[in-house]
C-alpha positions as MATLAB code, in Angstrom:
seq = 'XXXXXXXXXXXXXXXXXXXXXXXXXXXXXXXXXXXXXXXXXXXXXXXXXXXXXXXXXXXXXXXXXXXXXXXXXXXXXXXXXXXXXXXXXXXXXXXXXXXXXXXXXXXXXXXXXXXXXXXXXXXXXXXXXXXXXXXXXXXXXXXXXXXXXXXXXXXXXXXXXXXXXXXXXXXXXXXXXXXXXXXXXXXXXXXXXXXXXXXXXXXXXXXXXXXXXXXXXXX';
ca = [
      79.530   84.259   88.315;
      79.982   82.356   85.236;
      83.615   82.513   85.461;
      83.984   81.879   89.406;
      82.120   78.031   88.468;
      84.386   77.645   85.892;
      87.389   77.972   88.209;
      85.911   76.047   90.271;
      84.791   73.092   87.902;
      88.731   73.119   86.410;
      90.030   73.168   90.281;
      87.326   69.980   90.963;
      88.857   67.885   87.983;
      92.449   68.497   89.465;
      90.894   67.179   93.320;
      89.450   63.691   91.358;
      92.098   63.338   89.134;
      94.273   61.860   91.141;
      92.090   59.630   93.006;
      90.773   58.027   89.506;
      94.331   56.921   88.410;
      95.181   55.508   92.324;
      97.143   57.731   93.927;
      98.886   61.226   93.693;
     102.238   61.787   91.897;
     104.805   61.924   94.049;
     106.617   64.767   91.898;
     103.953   67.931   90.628;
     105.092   70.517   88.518;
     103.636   73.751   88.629;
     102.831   73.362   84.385;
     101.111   70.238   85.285;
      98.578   71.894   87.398;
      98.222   74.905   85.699;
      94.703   75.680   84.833;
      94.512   79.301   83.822;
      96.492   80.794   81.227;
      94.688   82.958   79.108;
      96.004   86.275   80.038;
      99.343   86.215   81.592;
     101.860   89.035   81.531;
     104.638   86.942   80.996;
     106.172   86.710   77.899;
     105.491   84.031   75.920;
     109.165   83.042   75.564;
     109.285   83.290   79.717;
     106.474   80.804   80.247;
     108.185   78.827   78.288;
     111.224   78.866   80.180;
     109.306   78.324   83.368;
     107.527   75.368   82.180;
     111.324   73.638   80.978;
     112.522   74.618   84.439;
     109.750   72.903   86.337;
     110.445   69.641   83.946;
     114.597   69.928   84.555;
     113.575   70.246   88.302;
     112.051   67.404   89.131;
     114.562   65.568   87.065;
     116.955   66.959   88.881;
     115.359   66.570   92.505;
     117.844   63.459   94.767;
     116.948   59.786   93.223;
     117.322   58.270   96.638;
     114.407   60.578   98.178;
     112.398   60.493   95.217;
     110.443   57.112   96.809;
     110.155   58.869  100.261;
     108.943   62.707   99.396;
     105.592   64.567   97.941;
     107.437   67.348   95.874;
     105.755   70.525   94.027;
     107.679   72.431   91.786;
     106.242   75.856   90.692;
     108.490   78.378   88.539;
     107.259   81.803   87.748;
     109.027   84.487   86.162;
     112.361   82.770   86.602;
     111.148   82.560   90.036;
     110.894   78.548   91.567;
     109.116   77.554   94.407;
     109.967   74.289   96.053;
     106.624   72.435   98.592;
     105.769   69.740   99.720;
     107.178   67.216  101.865;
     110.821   65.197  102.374;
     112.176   63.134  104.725;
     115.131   65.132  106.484;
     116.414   68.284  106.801;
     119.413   66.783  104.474;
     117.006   65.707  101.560;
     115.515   69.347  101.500;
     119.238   70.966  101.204;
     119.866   68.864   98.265;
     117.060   69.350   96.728;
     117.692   73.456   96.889;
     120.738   72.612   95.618;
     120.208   70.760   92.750;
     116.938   73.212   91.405;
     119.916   76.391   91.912;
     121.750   74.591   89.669;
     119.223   75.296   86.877;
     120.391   77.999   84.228;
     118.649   81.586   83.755;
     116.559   80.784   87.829;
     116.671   84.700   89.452;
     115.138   83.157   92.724;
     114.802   80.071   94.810;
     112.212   79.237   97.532;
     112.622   76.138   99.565;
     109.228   75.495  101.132;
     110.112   72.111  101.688;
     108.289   70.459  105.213;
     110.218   67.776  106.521;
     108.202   64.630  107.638;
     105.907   62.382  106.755;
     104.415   62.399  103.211;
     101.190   64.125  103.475;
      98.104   62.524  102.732;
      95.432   62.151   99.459;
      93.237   63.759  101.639;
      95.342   66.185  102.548;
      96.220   66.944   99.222;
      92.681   67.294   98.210;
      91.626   69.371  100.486;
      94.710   71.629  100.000;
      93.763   71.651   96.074;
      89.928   72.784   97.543;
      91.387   75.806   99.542;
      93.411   76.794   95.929;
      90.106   76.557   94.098;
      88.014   78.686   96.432;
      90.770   81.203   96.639;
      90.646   81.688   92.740;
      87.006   82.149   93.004;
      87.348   84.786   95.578;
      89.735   86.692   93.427;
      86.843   86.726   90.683;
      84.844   87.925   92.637;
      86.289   90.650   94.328;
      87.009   92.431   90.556;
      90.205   93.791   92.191;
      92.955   91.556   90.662;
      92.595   89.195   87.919;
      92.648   85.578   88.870;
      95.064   84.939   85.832;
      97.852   86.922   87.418;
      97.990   85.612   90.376;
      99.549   81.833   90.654;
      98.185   80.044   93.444;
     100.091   77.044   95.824;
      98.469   75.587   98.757;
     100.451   73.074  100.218;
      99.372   72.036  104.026;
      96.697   74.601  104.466;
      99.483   77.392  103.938;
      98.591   79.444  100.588;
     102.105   80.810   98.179;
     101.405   83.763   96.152;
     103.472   84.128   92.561;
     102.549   86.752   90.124;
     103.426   89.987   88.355;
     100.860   92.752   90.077;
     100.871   96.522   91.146;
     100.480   97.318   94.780;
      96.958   98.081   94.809;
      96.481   94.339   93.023;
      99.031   92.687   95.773;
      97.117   94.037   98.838;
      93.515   92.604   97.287;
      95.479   89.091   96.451;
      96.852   88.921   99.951;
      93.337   90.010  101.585;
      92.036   87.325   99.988;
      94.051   84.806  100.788;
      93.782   85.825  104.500;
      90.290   85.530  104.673;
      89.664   82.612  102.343;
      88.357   79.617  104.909;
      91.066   76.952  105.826;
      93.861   79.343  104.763;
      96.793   78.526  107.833;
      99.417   80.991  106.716;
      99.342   83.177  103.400;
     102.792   83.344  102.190;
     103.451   86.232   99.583;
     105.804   85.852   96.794;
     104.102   88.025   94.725;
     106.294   90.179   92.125;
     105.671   94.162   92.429;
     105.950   96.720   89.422;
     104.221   99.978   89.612;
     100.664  100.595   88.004;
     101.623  101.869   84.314;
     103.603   98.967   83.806;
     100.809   96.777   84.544;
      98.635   98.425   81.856;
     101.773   98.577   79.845;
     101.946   94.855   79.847;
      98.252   94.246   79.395;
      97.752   96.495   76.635;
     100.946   94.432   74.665;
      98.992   91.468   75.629;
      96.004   92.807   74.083;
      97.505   94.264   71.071;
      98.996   90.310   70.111;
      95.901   88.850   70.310;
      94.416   91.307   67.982;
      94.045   89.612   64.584;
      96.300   91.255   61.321;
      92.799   92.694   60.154;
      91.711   94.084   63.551;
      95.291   96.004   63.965;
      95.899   97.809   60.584;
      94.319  101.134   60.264;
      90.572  101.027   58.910;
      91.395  102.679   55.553;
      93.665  100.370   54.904;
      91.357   97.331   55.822;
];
């Protein structure tokens, strides 16, 4: 429980945020939402590399849209996720193309919605849907909420993460049956069981201090 209002209380800041400094940015990077990161089976070098890619992709993203578009940029595991609005069907091919253009990318997904800017309502609410979704996955003790990256972007939730099949079907129920979820798109990444245990033991073992990991008689 404690942790579920936690979630939720981080997600809240992120709704008001915007609305105390006047307005939502019109470029979002995935790093700049980011609220959970304490177990993540990335390696520590990769986040890194996701969180420069986000940064060269909105630099990166057409000047002469920049004024007309709402534009999220998520990258996970090499993996970047383009949503959010632009004007034509012409500003969302260049924008594709310029993010490809980014070194060491394995994937690409233009989510892009051409029309109208959406609204700080909108926005908000979309933001709400992501925070009750995180709480859900708390809840249900089936997959942890840290390895599963969550975008909502016009009621339709994006799934990013490194998870097992039995942890992908729970994330994906979820999502289905969390309230004002449209469309649950799934981009999760799938390795088998033991090398999700593999990966959280590692993660385990390096946060272990010097002390805690050499053997007892030599402590």
């Amino acid at each position: 429980m404690r942790k579920t209002q936690l979630i939720l209380a981080a997600s809240a800041l992120l709704i008001v945020l915007p609305a105390l400094q006047g307005c939502f940015p019109t470029l979002v990077t995935g790093a700049a939402v980011g609220v959970l990161s304490i177990h993540d089976r990335r390696s520590t070098g990769t986040q890194t590399d996701d969180e420069t890619s986000e940064w060269k992709a909105v630099g990166r993203l057409p000047e002469p849209y920049k004024n007309q578009s709402h534009v999220n940029v998520t990258v996970y595991n090499r993996r970047l996720l383009l949503t959010g609005e632009v004007p034509s069907a012409e500003a969302k091919a260049e924008a594709e193309t310029a993010v490809r253009a980014i070194e060491g990318l394995r994937e690409v997904y233009n989510e892009l919605g051409v029309g109208p800017v959406s609204s700080l309502g909108n926005r908000s609410n979309d933001s709400y849907i992501t925070s009750k979704l995180k709480a859900r996955l708390v809840d249900t003790k089936q997959v942890s909420a840290n390895h599963v990256k969550v975008v909502t972007e016009r009621g339709v939730a994006y799934l990013m993460g490194i998870v097992n099949e039995r942890e992908a079907r729970a994330a994906v129920h979820v999502a289905r049956t969390t309230s004002g979820v449209l469309k649950v798109v799934n981009l999760l990444e799938i390795i088998d069981e033991a090398e999700t245990r593999r990966l959280d033991e590692q993660f385990l073992g390096d946060r272990k201090s010097p002390s805690e990991s050499m053997p007892a008689e030599n402590r």
